[in-house]
C-alpha positions as YAML, in Angstrom:
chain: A
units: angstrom
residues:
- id: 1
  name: UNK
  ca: [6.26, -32.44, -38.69]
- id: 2
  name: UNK
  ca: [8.56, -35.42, -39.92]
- id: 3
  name: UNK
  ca: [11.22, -36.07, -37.10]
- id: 4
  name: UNK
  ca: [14.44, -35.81, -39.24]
- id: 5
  name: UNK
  ca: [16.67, -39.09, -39.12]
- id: 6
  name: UNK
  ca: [20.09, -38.64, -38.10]
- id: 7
  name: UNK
  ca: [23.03, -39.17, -40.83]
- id: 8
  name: UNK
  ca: [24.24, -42.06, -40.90]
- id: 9
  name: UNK
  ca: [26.78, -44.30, -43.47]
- id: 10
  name: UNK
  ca: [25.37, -46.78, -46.05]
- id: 11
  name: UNK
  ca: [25.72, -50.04, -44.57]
- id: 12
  name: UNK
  ca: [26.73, -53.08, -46.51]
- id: 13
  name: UNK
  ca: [27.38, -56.90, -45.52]
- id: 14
  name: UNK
  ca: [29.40, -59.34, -46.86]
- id: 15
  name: UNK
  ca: [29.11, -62.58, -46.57]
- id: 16
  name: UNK
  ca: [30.31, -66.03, -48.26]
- id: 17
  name: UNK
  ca: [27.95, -69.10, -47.29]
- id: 18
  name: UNK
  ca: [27.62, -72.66, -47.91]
- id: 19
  name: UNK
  ca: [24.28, -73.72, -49.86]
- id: 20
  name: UNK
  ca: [22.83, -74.43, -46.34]
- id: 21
  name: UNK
  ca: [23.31, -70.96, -44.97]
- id: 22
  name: UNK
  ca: [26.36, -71.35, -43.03]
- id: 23
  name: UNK
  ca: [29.30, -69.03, -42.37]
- id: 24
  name: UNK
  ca: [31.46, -71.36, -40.46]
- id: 25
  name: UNK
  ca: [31.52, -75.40, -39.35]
- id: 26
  name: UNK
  ca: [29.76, -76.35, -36.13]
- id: 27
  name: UNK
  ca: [33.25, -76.04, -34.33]
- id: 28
  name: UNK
  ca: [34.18, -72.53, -35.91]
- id: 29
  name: UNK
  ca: [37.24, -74.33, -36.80]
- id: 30
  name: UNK
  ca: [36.62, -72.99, -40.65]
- id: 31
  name: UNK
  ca: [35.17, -69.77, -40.63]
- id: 32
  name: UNK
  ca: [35.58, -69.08, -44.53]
- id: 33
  name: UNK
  ca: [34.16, -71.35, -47.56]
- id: 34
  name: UNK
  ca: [35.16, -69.17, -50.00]
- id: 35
  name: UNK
  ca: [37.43, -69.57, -52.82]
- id: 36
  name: UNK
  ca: [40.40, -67.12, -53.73]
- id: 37
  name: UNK
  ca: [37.95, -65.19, -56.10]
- id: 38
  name: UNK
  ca: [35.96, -64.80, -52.85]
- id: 39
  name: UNK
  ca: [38.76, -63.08, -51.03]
- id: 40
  name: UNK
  ca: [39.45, -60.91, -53.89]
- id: 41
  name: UNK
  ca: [35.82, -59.68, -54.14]
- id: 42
  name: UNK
  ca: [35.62, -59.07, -50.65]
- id: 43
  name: UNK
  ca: [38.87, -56.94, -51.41]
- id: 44
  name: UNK
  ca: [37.39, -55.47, -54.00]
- id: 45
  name: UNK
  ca: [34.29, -54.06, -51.30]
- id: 46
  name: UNK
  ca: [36.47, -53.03, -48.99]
- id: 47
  name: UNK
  ca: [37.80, -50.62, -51.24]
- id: 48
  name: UNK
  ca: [34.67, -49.02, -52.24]
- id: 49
  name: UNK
  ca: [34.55, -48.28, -47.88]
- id: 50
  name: UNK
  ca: [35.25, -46.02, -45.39]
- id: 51
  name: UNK
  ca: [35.35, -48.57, -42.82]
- id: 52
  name: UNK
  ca: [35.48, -51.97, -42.36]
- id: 53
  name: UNK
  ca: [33.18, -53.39, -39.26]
- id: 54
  name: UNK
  ca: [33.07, -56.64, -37.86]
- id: 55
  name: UNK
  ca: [32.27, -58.15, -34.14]
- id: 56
  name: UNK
  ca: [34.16, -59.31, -31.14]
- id: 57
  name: UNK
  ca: [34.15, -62.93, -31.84]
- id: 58
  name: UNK
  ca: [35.43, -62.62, -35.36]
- id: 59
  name: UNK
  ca: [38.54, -60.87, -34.57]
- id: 60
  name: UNK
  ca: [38.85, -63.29, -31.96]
- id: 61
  name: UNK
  ca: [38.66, -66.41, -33.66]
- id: 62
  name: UNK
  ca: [40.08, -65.13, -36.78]
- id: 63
  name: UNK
  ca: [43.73, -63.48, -38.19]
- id: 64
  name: UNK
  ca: [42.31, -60.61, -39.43]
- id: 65
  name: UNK
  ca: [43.37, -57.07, -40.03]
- id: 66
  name: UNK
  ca: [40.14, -55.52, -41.58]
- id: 67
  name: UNK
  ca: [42.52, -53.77, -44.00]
- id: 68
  name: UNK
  ca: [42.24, -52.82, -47.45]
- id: 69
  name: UNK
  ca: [44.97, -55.73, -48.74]
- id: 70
  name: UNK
  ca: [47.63, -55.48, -51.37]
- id: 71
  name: UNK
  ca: [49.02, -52.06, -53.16]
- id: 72
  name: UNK
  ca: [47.18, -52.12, -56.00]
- id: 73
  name: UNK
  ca: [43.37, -52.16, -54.11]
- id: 74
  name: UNK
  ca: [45.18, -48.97, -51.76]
- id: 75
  name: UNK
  ca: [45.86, -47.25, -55.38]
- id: 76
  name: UNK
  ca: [42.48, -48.08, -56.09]
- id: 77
  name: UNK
  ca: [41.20, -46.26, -52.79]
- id: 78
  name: UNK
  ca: [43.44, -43.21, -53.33]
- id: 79
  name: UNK
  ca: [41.60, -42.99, -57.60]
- id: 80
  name: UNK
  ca: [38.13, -43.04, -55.90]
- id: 81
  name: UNK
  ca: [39.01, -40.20, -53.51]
- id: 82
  name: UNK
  ca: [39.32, -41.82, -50.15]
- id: 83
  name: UNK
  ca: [41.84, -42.79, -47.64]
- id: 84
  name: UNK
  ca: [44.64, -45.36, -48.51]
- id: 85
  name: UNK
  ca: [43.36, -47.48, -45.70]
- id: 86
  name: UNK
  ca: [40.32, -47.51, -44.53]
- id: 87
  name: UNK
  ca: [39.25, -47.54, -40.60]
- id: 88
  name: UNK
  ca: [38.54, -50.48, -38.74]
- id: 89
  name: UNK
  ca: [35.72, -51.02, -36.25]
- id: 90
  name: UNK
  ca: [35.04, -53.67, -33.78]
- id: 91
  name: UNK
  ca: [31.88, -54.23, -31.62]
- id: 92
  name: UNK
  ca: [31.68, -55.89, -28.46]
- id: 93
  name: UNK
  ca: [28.79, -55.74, -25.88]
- id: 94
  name: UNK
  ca: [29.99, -56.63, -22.90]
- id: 95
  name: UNK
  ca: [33.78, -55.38, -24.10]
- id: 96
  name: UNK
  ca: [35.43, -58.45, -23.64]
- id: 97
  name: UNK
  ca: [37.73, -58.66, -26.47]
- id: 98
  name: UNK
  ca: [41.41, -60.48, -26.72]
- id: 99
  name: UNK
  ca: [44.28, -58.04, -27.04]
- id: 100
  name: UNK
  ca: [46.26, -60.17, -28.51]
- id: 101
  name: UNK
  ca: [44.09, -60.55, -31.43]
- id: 102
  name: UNK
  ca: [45.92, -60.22, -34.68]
- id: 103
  name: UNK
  ca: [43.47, -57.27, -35.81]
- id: 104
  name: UNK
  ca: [45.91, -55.44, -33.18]
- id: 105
  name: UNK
  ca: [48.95, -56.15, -34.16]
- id: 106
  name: UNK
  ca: [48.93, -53.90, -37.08]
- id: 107
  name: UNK
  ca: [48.26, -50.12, -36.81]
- id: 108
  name: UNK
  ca: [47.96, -48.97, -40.41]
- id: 109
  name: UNK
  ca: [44.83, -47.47, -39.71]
- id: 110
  name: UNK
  ca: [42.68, -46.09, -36.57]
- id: 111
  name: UNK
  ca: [40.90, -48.80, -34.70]
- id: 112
  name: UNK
  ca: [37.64, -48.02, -33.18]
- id: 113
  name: UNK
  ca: [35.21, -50.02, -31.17]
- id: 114
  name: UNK
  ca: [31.72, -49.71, -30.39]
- id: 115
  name: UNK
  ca: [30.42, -50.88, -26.74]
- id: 116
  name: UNK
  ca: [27.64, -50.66, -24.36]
- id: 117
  name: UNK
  ca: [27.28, -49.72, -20.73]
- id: 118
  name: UNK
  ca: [27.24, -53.52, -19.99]
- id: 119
  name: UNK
  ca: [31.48, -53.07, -20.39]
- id: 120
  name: UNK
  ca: [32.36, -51.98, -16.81]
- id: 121
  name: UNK
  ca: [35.35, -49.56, -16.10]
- id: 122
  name: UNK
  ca: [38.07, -52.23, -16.17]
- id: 123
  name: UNK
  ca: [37.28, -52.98, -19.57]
- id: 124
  name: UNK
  ca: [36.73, -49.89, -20.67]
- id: 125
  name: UNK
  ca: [40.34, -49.05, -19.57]
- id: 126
  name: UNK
  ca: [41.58, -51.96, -21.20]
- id: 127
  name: UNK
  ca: [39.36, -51.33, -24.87]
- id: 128
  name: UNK
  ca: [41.34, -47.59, -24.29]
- id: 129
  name: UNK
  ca: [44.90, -48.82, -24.51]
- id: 130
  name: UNK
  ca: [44.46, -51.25, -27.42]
- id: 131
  name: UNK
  ca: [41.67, -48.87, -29.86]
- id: 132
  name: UNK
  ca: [42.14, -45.35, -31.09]
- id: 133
  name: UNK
  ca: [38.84, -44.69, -29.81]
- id: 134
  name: UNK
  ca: [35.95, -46.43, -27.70]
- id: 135
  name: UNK
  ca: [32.18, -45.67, -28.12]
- id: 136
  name: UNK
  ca: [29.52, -46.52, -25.61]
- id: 137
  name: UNK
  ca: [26.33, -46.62, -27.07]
- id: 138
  name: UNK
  ca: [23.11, -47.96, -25.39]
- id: 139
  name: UNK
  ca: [22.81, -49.77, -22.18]
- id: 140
  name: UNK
  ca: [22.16, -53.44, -22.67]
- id: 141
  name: UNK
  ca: [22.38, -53.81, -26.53]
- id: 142
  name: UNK
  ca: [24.30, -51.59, -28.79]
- id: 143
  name: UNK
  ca: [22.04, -48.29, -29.59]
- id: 144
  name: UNK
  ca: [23.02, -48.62, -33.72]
- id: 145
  name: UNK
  ca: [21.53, -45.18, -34.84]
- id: 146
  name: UNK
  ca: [23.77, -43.90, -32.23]
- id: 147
  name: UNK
  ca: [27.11, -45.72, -33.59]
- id: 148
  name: UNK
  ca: [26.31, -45.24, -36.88]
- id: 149
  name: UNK
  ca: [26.23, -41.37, -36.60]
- id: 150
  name: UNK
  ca: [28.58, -40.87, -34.66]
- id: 151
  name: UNK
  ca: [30.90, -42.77, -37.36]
- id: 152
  name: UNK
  ca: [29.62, -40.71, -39.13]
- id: 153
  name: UNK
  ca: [29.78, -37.31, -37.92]
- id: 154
  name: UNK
  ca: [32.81, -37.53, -36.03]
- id: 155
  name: UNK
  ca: [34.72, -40.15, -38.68]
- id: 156
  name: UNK
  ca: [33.65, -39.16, -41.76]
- id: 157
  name: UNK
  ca: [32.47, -42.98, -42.77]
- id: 158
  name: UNK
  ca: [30.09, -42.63, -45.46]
- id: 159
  name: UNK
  ca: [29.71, -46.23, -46.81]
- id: 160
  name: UNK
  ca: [30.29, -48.61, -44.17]
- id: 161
  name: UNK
  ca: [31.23, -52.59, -44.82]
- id: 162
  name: UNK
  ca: [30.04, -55.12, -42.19]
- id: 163
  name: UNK
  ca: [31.85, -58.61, -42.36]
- id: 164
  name: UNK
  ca: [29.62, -60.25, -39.70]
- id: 165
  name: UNK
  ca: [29.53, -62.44, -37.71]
- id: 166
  name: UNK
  ca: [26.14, -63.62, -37.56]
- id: 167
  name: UNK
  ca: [25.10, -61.88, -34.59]
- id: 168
  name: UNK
  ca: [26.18, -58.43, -35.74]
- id: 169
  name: UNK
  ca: [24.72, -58.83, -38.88]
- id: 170
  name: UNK
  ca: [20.84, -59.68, -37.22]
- id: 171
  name: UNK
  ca: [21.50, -57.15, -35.23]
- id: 172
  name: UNK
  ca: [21.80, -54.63, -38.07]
- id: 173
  name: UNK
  ca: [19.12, -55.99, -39.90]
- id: 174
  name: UNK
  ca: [16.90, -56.18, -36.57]
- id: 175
  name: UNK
  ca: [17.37, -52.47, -36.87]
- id: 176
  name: UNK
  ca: [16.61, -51.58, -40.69]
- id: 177
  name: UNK
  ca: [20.35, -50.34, -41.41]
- id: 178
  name: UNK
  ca: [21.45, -52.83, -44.10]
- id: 179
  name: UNK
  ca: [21.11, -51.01, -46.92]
- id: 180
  name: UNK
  ca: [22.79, -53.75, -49.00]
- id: 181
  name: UNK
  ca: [23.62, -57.68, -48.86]
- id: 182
  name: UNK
  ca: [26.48, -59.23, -50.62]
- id: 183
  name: UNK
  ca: [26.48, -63.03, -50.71]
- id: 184
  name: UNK
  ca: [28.82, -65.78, -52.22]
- id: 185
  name: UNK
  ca: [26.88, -68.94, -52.48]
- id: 186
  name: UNK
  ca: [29.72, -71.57, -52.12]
- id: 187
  name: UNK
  ca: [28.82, -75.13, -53.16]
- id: 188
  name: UNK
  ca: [29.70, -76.64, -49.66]
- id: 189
  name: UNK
  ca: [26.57, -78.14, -47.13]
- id: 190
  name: UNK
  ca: [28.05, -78.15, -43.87]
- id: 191
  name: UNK
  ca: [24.79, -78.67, -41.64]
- id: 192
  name: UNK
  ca: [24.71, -78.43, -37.85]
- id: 193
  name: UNK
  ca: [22.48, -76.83, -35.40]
- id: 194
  name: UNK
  ca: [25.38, -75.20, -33.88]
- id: 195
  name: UNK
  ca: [27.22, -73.74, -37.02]
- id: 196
  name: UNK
  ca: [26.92, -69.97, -37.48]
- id: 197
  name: UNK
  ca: [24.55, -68.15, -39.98]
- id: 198
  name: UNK
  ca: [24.72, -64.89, -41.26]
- id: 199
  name: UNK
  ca: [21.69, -63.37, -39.10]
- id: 200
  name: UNK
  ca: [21.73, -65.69, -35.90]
- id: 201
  name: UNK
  ca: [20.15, -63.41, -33.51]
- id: 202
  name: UNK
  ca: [16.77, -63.96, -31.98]
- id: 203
  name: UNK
  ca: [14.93, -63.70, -34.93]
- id: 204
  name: UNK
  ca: [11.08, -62.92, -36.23]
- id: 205
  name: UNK
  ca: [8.21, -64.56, -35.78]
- id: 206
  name: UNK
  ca: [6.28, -63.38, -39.10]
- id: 207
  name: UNK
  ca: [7.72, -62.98, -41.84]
- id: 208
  name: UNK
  ca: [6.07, -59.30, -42.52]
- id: 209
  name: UNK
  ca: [8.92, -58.34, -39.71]
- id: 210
  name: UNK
  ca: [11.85, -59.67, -41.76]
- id: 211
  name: UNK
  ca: [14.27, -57.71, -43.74]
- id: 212
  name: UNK
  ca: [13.25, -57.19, -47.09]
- id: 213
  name: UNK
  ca: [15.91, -57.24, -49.96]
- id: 214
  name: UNK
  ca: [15.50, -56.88, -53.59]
- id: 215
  name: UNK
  ca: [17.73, -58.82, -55.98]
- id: 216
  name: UNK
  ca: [19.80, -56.44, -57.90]
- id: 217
  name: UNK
  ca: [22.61, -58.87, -59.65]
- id: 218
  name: UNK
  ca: [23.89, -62.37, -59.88]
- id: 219
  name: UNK
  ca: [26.92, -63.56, -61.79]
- id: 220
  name: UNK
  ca: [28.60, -67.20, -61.94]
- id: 221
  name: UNK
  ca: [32.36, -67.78, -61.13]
- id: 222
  name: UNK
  ca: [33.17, -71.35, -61.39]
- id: 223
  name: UNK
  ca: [30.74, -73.25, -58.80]
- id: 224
  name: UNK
  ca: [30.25, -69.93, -56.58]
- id: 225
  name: UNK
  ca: [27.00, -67.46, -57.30]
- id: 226
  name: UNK
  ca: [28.05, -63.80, -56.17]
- id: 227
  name: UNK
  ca: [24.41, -62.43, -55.52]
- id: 228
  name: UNK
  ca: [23.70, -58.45, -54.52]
- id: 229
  name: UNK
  ca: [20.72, -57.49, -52.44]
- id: 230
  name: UNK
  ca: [19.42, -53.76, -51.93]
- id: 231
  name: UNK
  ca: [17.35, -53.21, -49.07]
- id: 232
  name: UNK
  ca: [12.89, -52.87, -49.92]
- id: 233
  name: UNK
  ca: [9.99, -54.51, -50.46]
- id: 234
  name: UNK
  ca: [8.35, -52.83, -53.94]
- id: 235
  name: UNK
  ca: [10.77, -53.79, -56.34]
- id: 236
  name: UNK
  ca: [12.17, -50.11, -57.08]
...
């Protein structure tokens, strides 16, 4: 008998990337190449979500709330039958995470955040008084089947949108649960060993182990590509 896979949210990523693959410079010190038609794409996904995911070292590094922007893309929300704001999710392995992040400063919406046993009771305590509610799933790495249902079953998320970083995102497609991969191509070359891609975990060594994505659109903005990707191998 088939074992029966557990529910779990369809899983996109968003990305914008320079022509050479990076999401940030060397230093981090830009962490967006994207143009203002970027931003309101990325807007534009968010609204089509339940939740908004990103890691540790992104709300870190960056001012962001992980909500769903401006009035009208909330109106837009309520016409497709979900929540004016959608919830926000952060993951952190180890759960170090800054409080004073900016993603806490604003409590439109519940914050939840995803962590392993490698977080010790200290942290714990401290994930407790910033999030609504903290996860711990898997001992060493993140246990994503877990997370993913219990966002599911206990949040309701039913499409969930991951806005990287580049660890996250191998992670998730390490594991088979990207189910589709939004890029903006932006016409930068930043180079670097040390800049940040979108997967930049450890990687395959064949390429029959690597996520396979079928190309579903591509449209032209200016001197940005917005490409879709839906997760397979066959072409249907």
């Amino acid at each position: 008998m088939k074992r029966q896979q557990p529910r779990r949210p369809f899983v996109l990523v968003n990305m914008a990337m320079t022509a050479d693959g990076k999401i940030a410079t060397a230093n981090r010190a830009v962490a967006s190449f994207g143009s203002t038609r970027d931003h309101e794409h990325l807007l534009q996904l968010r609204a089509t979500a339940d939740a908004v995911l990103c890691g540790a070292r992104t709300a870190d590094l960056n001012p962001v709330q992980l909500g769903p922007g401006a009035a009208r893309f909330r109106r837009l929300r309520l016409r497709r039958g979900l929540a004016e704001f959608n919830l926000r999710v952060i993951v952190t392995g180890n759960g170090t995470l800054a409080p004073d992040a900016e993603v806490f400063a604003h409590r439109f919406s519940p914050l939840l955040i995803l962590t392993t046993h490698r977080a010790r009771a200290p942290r714990l305590k401290r994930l407790r008084a910033l999030a609504d509610a903290v996860k711990v799933c898997g001992r060493e790495q993140l246990d994503w089947p877990r997370a993913l249902h219990w966002l599911h079953e206990k949040w309701g998320v039913r499409r969930l949108l991951c806005e990287g970083g580049g660890e996250l995102n191998s992670a998730l497609f390490a594991a088979g649960l990207v189910d589709e991969l939004h890029l903006t191509l932006c016409p930068f070359v930043c180079g670097g060993k040390q800049a940040p891609t979108i997967a930049d975990g450890a990687g395959v060594l064949h390429l029959a182990a690597a996520a396979q994505f079928n190309l579903v659109s591509r449209r032209r903005v200016g001197d940005e590509l917005y490409l879709v990707y839906r997760a397979g191998s066959d072409g249907s």
